[in-house]
C-alpha positions in Angstrom: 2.3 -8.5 14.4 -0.3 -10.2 15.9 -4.3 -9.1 15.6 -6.0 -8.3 19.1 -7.3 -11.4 21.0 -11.0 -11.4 21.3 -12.6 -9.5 24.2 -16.7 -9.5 25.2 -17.6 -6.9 23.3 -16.3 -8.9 19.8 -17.2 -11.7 17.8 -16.9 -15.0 19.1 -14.1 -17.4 18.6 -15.3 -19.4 16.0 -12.4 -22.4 15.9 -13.1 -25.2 16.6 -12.3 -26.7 20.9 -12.6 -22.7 21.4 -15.9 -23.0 23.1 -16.5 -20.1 26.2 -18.9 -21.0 28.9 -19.5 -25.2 28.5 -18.1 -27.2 31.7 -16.2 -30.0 29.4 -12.8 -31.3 29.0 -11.6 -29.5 26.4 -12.8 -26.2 28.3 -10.9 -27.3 31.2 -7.6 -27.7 29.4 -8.4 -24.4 28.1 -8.6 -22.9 31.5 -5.5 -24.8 32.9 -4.0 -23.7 30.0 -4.9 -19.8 30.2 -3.4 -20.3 33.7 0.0 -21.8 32.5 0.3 -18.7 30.2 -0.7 -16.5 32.7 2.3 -17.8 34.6 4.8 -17.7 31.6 3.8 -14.1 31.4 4.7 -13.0 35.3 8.1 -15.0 34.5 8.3 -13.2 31.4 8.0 -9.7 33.2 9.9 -10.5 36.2 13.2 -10.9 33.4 12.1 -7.7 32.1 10.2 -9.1 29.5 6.4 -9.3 28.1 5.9 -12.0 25.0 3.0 -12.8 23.3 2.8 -16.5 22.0 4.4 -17.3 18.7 1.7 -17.4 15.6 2.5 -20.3 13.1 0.7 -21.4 9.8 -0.1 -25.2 9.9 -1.2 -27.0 7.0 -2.5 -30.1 5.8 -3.3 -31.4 2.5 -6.5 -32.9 1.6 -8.6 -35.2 2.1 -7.9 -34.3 5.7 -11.1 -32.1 6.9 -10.2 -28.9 7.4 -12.0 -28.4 11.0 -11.1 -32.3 12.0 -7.5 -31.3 11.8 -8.1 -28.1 13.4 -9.9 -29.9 16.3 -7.1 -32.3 16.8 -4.5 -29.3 16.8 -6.6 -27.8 19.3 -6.3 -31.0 22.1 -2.5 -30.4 22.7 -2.5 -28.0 25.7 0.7 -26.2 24.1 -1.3 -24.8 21.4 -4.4 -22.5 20.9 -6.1 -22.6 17.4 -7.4 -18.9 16.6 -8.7 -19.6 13.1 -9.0 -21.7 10.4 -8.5 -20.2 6.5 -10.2 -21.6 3.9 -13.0 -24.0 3.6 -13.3 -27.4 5.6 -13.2 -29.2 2.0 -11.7 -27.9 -1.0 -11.7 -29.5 -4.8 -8.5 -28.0 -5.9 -5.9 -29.7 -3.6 -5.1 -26.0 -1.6 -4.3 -27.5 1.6 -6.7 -26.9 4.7 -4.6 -24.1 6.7 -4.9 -23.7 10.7 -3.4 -20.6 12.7 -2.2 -21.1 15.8 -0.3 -20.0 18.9 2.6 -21.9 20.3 5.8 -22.4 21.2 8.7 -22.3 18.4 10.1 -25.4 19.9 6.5 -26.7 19.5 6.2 -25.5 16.1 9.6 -27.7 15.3 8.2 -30.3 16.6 5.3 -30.4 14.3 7.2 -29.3 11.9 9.0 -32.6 11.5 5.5 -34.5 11.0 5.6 -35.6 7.9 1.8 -34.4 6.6 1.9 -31.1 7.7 3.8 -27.8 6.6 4.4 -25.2 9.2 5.7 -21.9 8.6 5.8 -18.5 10.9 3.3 -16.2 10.6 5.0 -13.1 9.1 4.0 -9.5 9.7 3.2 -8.0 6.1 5.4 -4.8 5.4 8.3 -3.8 3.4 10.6 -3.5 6.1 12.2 0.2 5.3 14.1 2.1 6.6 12.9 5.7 6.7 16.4 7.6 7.6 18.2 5.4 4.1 14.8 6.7 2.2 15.0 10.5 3.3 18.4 11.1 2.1 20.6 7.8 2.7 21.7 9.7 6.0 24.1 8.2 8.8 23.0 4.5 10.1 21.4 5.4 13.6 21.7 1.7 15.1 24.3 2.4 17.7 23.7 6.2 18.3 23.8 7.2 21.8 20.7 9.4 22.8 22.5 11.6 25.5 21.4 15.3 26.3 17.8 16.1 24.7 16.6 19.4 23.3 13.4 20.7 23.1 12.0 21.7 19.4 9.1 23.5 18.4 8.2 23.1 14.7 5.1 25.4 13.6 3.6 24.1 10.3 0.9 26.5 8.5 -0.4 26.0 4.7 0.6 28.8 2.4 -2.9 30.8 3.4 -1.8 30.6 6.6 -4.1 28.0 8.3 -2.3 25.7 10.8 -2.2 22.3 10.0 -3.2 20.0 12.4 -2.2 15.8 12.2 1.1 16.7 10.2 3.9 14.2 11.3 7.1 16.3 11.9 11.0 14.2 11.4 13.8 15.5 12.2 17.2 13.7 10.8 20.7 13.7 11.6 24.0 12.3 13.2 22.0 11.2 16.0 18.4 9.1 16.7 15.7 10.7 14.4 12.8 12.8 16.5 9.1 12.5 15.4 6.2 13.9 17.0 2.5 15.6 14.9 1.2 18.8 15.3 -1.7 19.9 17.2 -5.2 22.2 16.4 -2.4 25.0 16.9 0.1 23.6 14.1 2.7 23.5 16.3 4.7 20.1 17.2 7.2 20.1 20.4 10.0 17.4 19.2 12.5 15.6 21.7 15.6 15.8 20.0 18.5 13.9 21.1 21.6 17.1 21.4 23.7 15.2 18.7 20.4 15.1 16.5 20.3 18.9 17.2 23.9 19.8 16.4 24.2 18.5 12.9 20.5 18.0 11.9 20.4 17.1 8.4 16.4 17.4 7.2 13.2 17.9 8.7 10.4 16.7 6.5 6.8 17.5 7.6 4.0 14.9 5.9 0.3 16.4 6.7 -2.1 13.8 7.0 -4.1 15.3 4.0 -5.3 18.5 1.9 -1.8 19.6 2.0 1.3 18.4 -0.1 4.5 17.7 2.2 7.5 20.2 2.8 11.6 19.2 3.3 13.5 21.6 5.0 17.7 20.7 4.3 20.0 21.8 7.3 17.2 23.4 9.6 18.7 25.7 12.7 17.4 23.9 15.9 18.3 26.6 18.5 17.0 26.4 22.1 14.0 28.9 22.4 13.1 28.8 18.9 10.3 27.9 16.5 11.1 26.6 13.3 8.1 27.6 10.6 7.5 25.5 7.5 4.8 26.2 5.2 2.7 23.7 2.8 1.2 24.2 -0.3 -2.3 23.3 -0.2 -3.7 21.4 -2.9 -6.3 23.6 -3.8 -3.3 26.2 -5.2 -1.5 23.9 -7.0 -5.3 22.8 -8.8 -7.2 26.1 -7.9 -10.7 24.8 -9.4 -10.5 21.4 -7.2 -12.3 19.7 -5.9 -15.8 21.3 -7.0 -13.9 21.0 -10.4 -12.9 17.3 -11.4 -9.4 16.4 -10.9 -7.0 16.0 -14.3 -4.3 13.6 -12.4 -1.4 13.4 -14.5 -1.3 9.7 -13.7 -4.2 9.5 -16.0 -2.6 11.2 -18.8 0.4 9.2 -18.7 -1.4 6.1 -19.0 -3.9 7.1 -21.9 -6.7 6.6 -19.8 -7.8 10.2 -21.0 -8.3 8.9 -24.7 -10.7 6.1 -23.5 -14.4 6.6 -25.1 -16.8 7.5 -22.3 -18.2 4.5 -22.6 -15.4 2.3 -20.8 -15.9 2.5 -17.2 -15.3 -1.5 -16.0 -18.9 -2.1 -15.8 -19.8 -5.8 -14.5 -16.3 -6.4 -13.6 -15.4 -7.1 -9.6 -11.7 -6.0 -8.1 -11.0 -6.6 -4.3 -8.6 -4.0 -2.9 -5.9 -5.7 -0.3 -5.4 -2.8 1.8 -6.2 -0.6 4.9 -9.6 -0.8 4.5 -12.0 2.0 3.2 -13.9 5.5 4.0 -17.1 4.4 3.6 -18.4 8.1 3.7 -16.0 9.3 1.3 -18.0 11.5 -0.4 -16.4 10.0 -4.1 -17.3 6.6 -2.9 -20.9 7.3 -2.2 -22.6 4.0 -3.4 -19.5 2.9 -4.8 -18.2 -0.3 -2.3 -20.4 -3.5 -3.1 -18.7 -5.5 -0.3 -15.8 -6.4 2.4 -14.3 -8.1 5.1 -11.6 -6.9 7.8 -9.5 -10.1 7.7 -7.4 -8.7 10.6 -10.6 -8.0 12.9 -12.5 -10.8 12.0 -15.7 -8.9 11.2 -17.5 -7.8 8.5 -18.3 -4.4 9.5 -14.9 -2.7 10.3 -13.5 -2.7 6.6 -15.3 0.4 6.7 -13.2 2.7 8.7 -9.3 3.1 7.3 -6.8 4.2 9.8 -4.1 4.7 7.4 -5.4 6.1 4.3 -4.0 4.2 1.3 -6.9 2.2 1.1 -9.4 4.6 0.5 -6.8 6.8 -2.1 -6.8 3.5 -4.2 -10.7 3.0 -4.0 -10.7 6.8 -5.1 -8.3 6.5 -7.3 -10.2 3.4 -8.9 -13.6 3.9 -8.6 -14.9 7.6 -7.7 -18.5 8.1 -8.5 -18.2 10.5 -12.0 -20.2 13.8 -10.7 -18.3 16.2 -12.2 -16.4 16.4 -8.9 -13.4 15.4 -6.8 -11.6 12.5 -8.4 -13.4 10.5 -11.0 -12.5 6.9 -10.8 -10.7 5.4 -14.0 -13.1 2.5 -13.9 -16.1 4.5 -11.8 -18.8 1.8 -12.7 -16.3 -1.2 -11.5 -18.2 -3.2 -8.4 -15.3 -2.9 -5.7 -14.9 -5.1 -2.9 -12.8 -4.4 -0.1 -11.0 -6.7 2.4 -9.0 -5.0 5.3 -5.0 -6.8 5.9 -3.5 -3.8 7.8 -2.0 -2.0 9.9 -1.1 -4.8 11.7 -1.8 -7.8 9.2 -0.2 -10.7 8.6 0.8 -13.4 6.3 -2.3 -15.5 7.1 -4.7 -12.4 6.8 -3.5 -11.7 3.5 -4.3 -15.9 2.1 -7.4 -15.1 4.1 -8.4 -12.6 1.8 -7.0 -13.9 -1.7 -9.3 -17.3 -0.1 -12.3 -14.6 0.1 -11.2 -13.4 -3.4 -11.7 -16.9 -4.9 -15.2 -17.4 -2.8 -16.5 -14.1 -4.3 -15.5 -14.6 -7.8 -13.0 -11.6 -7.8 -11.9 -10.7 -11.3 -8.6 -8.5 -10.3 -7.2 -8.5 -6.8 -5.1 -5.3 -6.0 -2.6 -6.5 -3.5 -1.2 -3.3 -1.9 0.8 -5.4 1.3 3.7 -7.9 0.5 6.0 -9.7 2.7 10.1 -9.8 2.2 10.1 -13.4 2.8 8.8 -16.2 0.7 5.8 -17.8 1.5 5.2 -21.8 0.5 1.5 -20.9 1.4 1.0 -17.9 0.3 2.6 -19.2 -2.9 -0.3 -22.0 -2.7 -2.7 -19.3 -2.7 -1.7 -17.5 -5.1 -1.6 -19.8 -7.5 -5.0 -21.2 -6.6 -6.3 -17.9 -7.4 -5.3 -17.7 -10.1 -6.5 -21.4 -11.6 -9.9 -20.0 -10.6 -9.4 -16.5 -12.4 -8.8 -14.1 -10.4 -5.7 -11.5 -11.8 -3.4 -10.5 -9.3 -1.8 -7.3 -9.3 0.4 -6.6 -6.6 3.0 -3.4 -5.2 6.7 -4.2 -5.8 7.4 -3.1 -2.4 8.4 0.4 -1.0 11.4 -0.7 0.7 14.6 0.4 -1.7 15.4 -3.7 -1.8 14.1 -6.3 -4.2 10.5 -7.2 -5.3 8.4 -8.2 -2.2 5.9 -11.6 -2.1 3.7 -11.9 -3.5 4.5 -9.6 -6.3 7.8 -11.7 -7.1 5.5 -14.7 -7.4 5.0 -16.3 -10.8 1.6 -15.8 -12.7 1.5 -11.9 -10.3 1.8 -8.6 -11.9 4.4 -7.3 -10.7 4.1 -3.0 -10.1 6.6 -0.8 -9.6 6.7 3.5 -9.5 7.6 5.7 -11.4 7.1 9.7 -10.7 7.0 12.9 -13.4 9.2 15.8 -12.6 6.5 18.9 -12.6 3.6 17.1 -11.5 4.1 18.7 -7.7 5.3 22.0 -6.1 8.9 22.3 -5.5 8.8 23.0 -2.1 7.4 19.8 -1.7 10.9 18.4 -1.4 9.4 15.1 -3.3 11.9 15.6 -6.0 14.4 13.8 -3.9 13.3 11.0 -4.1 15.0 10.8 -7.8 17.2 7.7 -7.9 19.1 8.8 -10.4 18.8 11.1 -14.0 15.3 11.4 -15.2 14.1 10.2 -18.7 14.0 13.3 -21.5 9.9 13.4 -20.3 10.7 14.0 -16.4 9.8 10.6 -15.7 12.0 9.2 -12.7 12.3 6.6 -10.8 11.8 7.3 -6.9 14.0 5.9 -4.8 11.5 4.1 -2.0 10.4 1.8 -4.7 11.3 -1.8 -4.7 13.2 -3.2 -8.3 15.2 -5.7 -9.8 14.6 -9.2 -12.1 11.2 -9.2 -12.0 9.5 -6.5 -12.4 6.7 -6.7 -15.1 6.0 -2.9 -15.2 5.4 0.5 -14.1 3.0 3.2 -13.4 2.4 6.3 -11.9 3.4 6.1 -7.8 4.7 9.8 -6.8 2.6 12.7 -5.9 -0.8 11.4 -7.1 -3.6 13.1 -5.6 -6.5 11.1 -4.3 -9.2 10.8 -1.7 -8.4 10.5 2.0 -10.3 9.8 5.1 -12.7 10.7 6.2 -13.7 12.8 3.4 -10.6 15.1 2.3 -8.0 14.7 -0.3 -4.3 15.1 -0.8 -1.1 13.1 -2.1 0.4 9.6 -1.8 2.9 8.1 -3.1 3.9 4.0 -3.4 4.2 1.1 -5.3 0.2 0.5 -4.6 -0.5 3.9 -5.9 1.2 2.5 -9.2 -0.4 -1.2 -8.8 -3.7 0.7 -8.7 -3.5 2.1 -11.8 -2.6 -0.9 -13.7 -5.2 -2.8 -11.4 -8.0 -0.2 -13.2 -6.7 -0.8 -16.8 -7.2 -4.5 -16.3 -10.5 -4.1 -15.4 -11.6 -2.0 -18.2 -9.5 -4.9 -20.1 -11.9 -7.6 -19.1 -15.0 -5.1 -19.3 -14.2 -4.2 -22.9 -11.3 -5.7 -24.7 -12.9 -7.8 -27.6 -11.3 -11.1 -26.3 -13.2 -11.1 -23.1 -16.0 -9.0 -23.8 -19.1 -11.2 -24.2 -20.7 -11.4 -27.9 -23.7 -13.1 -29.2 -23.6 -16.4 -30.1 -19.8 -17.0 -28.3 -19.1 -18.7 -25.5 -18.3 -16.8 -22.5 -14.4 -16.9 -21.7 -13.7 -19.1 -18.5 -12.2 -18.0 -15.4 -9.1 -20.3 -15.3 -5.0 -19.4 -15.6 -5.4 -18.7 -19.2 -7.8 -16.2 -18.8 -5.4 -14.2 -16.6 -2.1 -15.0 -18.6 -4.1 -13.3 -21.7 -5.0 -10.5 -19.8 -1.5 -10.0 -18.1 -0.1 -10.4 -22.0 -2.5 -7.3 -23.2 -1.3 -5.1 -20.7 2.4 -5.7 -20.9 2.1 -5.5 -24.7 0.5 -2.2 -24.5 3.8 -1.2 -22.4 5.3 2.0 -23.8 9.3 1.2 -23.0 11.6 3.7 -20.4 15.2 2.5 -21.7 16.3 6.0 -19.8 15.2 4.0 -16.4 15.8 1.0 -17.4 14.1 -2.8 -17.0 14.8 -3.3 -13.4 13.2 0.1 -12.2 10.5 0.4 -14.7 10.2 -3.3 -16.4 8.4 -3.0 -19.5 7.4 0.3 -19.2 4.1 2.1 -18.6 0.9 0.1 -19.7 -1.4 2.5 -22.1 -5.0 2.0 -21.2 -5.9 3.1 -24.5 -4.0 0.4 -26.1 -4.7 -2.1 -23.7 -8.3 -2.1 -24.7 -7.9 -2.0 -28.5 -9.2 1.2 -28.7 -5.8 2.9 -29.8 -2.9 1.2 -32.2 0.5 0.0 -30.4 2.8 2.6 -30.9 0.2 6.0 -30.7 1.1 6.5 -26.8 4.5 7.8 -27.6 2.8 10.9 -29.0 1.2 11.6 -26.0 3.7 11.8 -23.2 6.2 14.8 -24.7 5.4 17.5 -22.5 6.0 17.9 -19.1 3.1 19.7 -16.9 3.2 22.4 -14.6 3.1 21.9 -11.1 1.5 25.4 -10.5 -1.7 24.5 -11.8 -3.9 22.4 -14.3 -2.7 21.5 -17.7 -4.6 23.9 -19.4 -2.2 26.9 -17.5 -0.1 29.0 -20.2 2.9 28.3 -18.3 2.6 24.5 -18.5 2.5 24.8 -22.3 5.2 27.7 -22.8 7.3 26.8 -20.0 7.8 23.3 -19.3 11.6 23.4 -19.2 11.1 25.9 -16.2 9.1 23.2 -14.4 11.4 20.5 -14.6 14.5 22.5 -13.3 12.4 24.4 -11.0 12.3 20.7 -9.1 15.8 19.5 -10.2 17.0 23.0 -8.2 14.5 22.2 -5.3 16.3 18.1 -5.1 19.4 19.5 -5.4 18.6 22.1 -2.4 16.8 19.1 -0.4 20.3 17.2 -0.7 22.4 20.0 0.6 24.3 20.3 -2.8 23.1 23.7 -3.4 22.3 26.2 -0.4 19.7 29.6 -0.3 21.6 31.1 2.3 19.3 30.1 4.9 18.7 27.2 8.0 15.6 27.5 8.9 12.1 28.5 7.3 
């Protein structure tokens, strides 16, 4: 998807032949040109259409100056430059990279130059479907919509509080309804009849303090409300959020036997994502830098729209008051640079280039394409010849590994979940792709897999900050990238092969610096045959092991018990009980999927 063209009130064009106000040729051509697309749009309408131009990456390698090229681009009236990436003159042969806006035939044309590389712009995402990954219901491409029923769906937490901002779906033989409730709770759905007759789920997702509900076969009747209730987070961890957050993420990846002393200090990671809450109140002080590659400005980073951004920075980097969510590298300087919603290929090479300006030891790269990328490949591999340890999200959409995670010399990240670590009711138990290991770890089934997948972490039900200042559960493949993202900081902050010691020589940022840091991780890997390679590649990283602090082989001792989801770790029934807990979810799945009924359609 394209980024919003400039208006008055923004930042100025800065590419070059984009001047505004200057009575010269090139603003002429400009103006005639404005004019000819002005016309292509009133053509476009009046055939029922409304296009936007085309966006293409065109590159060209050096010596070429990076704005010269740009500038000569920029005199064909078929094309508009909207930015350059990069530098105008780079050392390392990365080819100078122009986005523009033509026509595809244009974009052929320059395509058969022989010193340039043109490629389309591609809109970063997974490209899921969210009917196949809520219970591999029937294919809704060629549905007919017909009648349409009214549905009111009335969502309350279990204290009886409505909750406002919750996205209601309804599923079934016919096109899926969505709509969010209001300040009263309630959500009025437009539900296509043959939706209606044989509705198959309803899943509620609040936007935060609240953990999601999945109601199998609800009744739909004309007249009715349908009530669901959601657990708050506060019952399943009654002490939080005045009392610090034990995630279970944590646990499972030793961070918990760490000396207090390893908390990432000096070390700089760039999170690729939505952006940030910058008055989070576990971020307070916390974010060193950013850019919103999308926007084009360096002040919008701040705000996130969607939420995973700031649950990673939380997750990562939450200031250690005794409060909230404590980071599991807290004293790590974070930088944050802004690729979606709406971002694109180019957005995300712009921010791996600002990654390499900035000296970014580990880049969490939470967005992906499904294509391959020649340039984004480029990038990625310059980034990593200058040091900077890419960690990226397998993808969350049920296909194969996305770019750039499937890139060589990436760490490749995908989830894994733990059966007791959420309420039943929650529904998030179906997500199971298949039998979970003898510990109730799973595999979900949203997560991307297959031939080359490094490893796994925790991705399902892990609570976190949200925006502005709340908190509540996500789930992803960049949930799980996160946590390995924090162990290889702590890594390069205290692992004795990059730590600096008198009298050595500091360690240079180059390839090898990342391959031996990619090597520690993976060989701290504590193996899930039960899930197998392509789901969980070499298992779970241990960031106790990872940072020499622990031998190889002492993680296995401490992932045997499985916790409770009604409360922290330290509750009696987490320790006398666990085999409750896990069926207790394998019922709820089971009733999720319609194998098992209560007696009941509706809640």
């Amino acid at each position: 998807m394209a980024g919003p063209d400039k208006t008055p009130g923004q930042a100025p064009d800065k590419s070059p032949g984009n001047a505004r106000g200057r009575s010269t040729p090139g603003a002429r051509r400009e103006t005639s040109a404005a004019g000819e697309e002005r016309v292509a749009e009133r053509r476009a309408r009046r055939h029922g259409t409304d296009r936007r131009p085309e966006r293409y990456l065109v590159a060209v390698a050096p010596p070429t100056d990076g704005h010269v090229f740009a500038a000569e681009l920029d005199r064909d009236p078929q094309i508009r430059v909207v930015r350059t990436i990069g530098r105008a003159r780079t050392a390392d042969g990365y080819p100078h990279i122009a986005l523009i806006e033509t026509t595809a035939e244009k974009a052929a044309v320059l395509a058969r130059t022989t010193a340039l590389h043109v490629e389309p712009d591609l809109r970063l995402g997974w490209d899921a479907m969210p009917a196949r990954g809520l219970g591999d219901l029937t294919d809704t491409a060629a549905a007919p919509v017909g009648e349409v029923q009214r549905a009111v769906v009335a969502v309350d937490d279990d204290g009886g509080r409505p909750v406002e901002g919750a996205a209601v779906c309804v599923f079934g033989g016919g096109l899926p309804a969505i709509g969010f409730t209001g300040p009263d709770g309630r959500a009025e759905l437009a539900v296509p009849a043959g939706t209606a007759a044989s509705a198959e789920l309803l899943v509620v997702r609040p936007a935060r303090g609240c953990w999601p509900a999945r109601l199998s076969r609800p009744r739909l009747l004309p007249g009715e409300t349908v009530h669901v209730t959601c657990e708050r987070v506060t019952t399943t961890f009654p002490d939080f959020p005045g009392r610090a957050l034990d995630s279970w993420g944590a646990r499972a990846m030793g961070f918990d036997q760490l000396p207090p002393t390893h908390r990432g200090h000096g070390i700089r990671i760039a999170l690729i994502d939505s952006g940030v809450s910058f008055g989070h109140p576990d971020l307070a002080g916390r974010i060193a830098d950013g850019r919103d590659v999308v926007g084009e400005d360096d002040k919008s980073w701040r705000e996130d729209l969607i939420g995973s951004g700031t649950h990673q920075a939380v997750l990562i980097a939450g200031r250690d008051d005794g409060s909230g969510v404590i980071g599991l590298a807290p004293e790590a300087e974070v930088h944050v640079c802004r690729t979606a919603p709406g971002g694109t290929c180019a957005d995300l090479i712009e921010a791996l280039d600002y990654c390499v300006g900035q000296e970014i030891d580990v880049a969490l790269i939470s967005v992906g394409v499904t294509q391959g990328s020649r340039l984004l490949a480029d990038k990625i591999r310059q980034a990593r010849q200058h040091g900077v340890a890419c960690v990226a999200a397998a993808g969350d959409g049920a296909g194969p590994i996305a770019h750039p995670a499937a890139l060589p010399g990436v760490l490749a990240v995908g989830a894994v979940g733990q059966l007791g670590s959420f309420p039943p009711a929650s529904g998030i138990a179906a997500e199971l792709s298949g039998p979970p290991a003898p510990d109730g770890l799973f595999a979900p089934r949203f997560a991307n897999h297959g031939p080359g997948l490094d490893c796994c972490a925790p991705g399902v039900a892990v609570v976190s900050g949200l925006p502005p200042a709340s908190y509540g559960p996500l789930g992803g493949t960049a949930t799980a990238a996160a946590h390995v993202a924090a162990i290889a900081v702590l890594v390069l902050a205290h692992h004795p092969q990059f730590r600096p010691e008198p009298g050595r020589h500091p360690v240079a940022r180059d390839a090898s610096r990342v391959d031996r840091l990619f090597q520690l991780i993976l060989a701290s890997c504590r193996s899930l045959p039960d899930l197998g390679p392509l789901r969980a590649g070499a298992g779970i990283p241990d960031a106790a092991v990872a940072v020499g602090v622990a031998p190889w082989g002492s993680h296995a001792r401490r992932h045997d018990a499985v916790p409770s989801w009604s409360g922290s770790p330290a509750d009696p029934r987490a320790q006398e009980e666990p085999i409750r807990a896990a069926l207790a979810n394998l019922e709820a799945a089971m009733r999720s999927a319609g194998l098992i009924s209560d007696g009941t359609r509706s809640a």
